[in-house]
N, C-alpha and C positions, 0 to 999 in steps of 0.2 A: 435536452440540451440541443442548441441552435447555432449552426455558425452563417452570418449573412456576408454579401460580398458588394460593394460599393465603391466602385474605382478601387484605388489602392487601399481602402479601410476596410478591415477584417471588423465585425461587429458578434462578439458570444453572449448569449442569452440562455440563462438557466433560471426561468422562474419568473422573477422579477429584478435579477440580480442580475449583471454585465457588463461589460469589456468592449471599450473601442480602441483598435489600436492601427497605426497609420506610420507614413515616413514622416511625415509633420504635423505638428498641431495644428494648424490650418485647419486641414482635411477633416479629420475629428471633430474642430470648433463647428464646421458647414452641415457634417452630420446630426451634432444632436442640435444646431440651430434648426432643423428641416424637422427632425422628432417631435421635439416643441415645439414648435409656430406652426409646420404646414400637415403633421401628422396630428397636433394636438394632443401627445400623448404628455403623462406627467412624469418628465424625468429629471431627476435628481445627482447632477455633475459632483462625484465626490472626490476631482483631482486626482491628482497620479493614485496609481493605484500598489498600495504597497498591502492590502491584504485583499481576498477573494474565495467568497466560501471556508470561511476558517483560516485560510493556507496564506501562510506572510510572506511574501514575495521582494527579497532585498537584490537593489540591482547592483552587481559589484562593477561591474565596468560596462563598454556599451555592448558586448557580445556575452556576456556572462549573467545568469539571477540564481540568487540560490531559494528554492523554497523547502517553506518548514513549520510544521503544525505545535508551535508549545501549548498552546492553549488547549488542546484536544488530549494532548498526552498530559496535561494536568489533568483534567477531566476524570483522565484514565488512573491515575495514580492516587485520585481522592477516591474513586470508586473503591479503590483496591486496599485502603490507610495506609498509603507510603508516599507521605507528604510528608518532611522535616529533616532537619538536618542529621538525624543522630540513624537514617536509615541508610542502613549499609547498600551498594550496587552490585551490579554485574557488570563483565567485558564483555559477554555476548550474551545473545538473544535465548541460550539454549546452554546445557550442560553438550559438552562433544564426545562425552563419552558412554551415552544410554540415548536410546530411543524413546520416545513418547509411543507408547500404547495402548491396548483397552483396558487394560491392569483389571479383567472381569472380576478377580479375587480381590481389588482390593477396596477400602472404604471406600463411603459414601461420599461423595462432596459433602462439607458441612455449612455450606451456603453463608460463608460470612461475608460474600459480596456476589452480585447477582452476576454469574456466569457469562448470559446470555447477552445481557447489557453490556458487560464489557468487551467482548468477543466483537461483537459488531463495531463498538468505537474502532478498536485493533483492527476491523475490516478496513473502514476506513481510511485511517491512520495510514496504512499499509497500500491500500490501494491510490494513494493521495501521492505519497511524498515519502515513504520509508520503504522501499523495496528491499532493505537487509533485514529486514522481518517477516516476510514472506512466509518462509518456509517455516516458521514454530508458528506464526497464526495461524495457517493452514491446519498444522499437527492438531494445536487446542480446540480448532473451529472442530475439528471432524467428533470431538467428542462432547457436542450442548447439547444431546439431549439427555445423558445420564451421567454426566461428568463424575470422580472418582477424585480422590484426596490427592493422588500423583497429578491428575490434569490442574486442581487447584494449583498445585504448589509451581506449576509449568508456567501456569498466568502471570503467578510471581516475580516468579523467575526474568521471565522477561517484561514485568512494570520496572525490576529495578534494574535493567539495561535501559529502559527507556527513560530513567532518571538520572543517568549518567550520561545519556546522549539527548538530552531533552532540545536542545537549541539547535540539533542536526537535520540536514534534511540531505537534498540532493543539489546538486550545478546543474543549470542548465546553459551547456556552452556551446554556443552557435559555430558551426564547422562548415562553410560554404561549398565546401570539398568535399562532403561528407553526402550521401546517401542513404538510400535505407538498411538499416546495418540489423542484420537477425544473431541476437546469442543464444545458443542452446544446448543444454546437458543432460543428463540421463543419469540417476542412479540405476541400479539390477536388484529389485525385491529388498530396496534400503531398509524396510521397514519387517522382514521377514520374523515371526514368531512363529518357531518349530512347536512351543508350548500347546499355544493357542490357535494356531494356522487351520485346525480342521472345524472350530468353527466360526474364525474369522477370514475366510480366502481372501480379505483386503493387504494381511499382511501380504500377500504374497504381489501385490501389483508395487512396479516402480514407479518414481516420480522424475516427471519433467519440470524442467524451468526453463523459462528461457525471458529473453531481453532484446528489448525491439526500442531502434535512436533513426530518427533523420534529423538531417543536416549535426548530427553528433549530438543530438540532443534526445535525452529520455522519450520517450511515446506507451509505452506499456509495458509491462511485466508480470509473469506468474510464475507460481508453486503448486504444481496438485501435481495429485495420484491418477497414473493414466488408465483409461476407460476398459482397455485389457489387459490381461496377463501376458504382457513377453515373457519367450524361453531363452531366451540370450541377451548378453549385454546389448549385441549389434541392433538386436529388433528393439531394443529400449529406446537405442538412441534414434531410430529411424522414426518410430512414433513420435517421438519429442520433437522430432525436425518436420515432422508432416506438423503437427497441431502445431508447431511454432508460426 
């Protein structure tokens, strides 16, 4: 991915696919005239631009777009057979009352839809335009190479939150005022199994998140397990605010 700069036109390039955007039309119509005619490249003007790499981009006002991937979470919910009206959802992304872990004792995944494939859409998905799913994709990511009947059922779990939130995405609302703004939090060994913990020491590491806006506007977000063992809450969240 490429961002170019031409007087006031910002120009993103990923591939063969991209974005000019400017204070005027004008400006934009002079750029891809000079692409064409004096670059001689072959570019193909597909007007305003209301999708971008899968992501639908509706503009609500002149400071506000909301973007949102339905087509990709269809994707995901055919992988899964929870297409149709008569399939029940979810409120959230995750049960809140049980942790997602290696469940070493318990069945086998029974492979009724390929893990691996859908996990990665979910990366996607998640790294795109759904940051309130962060933190269960993370959970199911950590477990594709031997996945277990409970990680199936997790996948589940959150295709039918994402069928109940399928036309959501995120605002992005321009804030002139606004600067680079850091959010970030710290569980303490959220994921701690006393069972298991001697021979998985992953229970015992916290997880960071955090969320990063300029001009009040999204720019990035993550969910993982941080890289040591803090012994206190205080050292959790100091790690979470260094890698934020």
């Amino acid at each position: 991915e490429n961002v170019f700069y031409r007087g006031r036109v910002i120009y993103l390039l990923y591939t063969d696919d991209s974005i000019a955007a400017a204070p005027t039309d004008a400006e934009i119509d002079q750029v891809l005239h000079d692409l064409i005619h004096k670059a001689k490249l072959k570019v193909t003007d597909e007007g305003k631009i209301q999708d971008f790499l899968g992501v639908n981009i509706d503009k609500v006002d002149d400071k506000t777009y909301h973007l949102s991937q339905p087509q990709l979470i269809d994707q995901i919910l055919e992988d899964l057979n929870l297409m149709g009206d008569s399939v029940k959802t979810k409120d959230t992304p995750a049960p809140s009352s049980r942790t997602l872990t290696a469940h070493p004792d318990g069945d086998d995944f029974d492979e009724h839809f390929h893990y691996r494939s859908v996990i990665g859409k979910l990366n996607h998905l998640e790294k795109c335009t759904r940051p309130d799913i962060s933190y269960q994709v993370h959970q199911c990511a950590r477990y594709s190479s031997k996945p277990k009947r409970q990680h199936g059922e997790a996948v589940k779990w959150l295709g039918r939150y994402l069928l109940a939130t399928r036309d959501k995405g995120y605002y992005m609302h321009i804030d002139e005022d606004e600067g680079f703004t850091v959010w970030a939090d710290s569980d303490f060994s959220g994921n701690w199994d006393p069972e298991h913990s001697m021979h998985d020491p992953n229970t015992a590491r916290s997880r960071s998140g955090y969320f990063i806006t300029y001009l009040g506007a999204p720019l990035m977000w993550k969910s993982s397990l941080q890289t040591e063992i803090a012994l206190s809450t205080c050292e959790a969240e100091y790690i979470c605010l260094s890698q934020a």
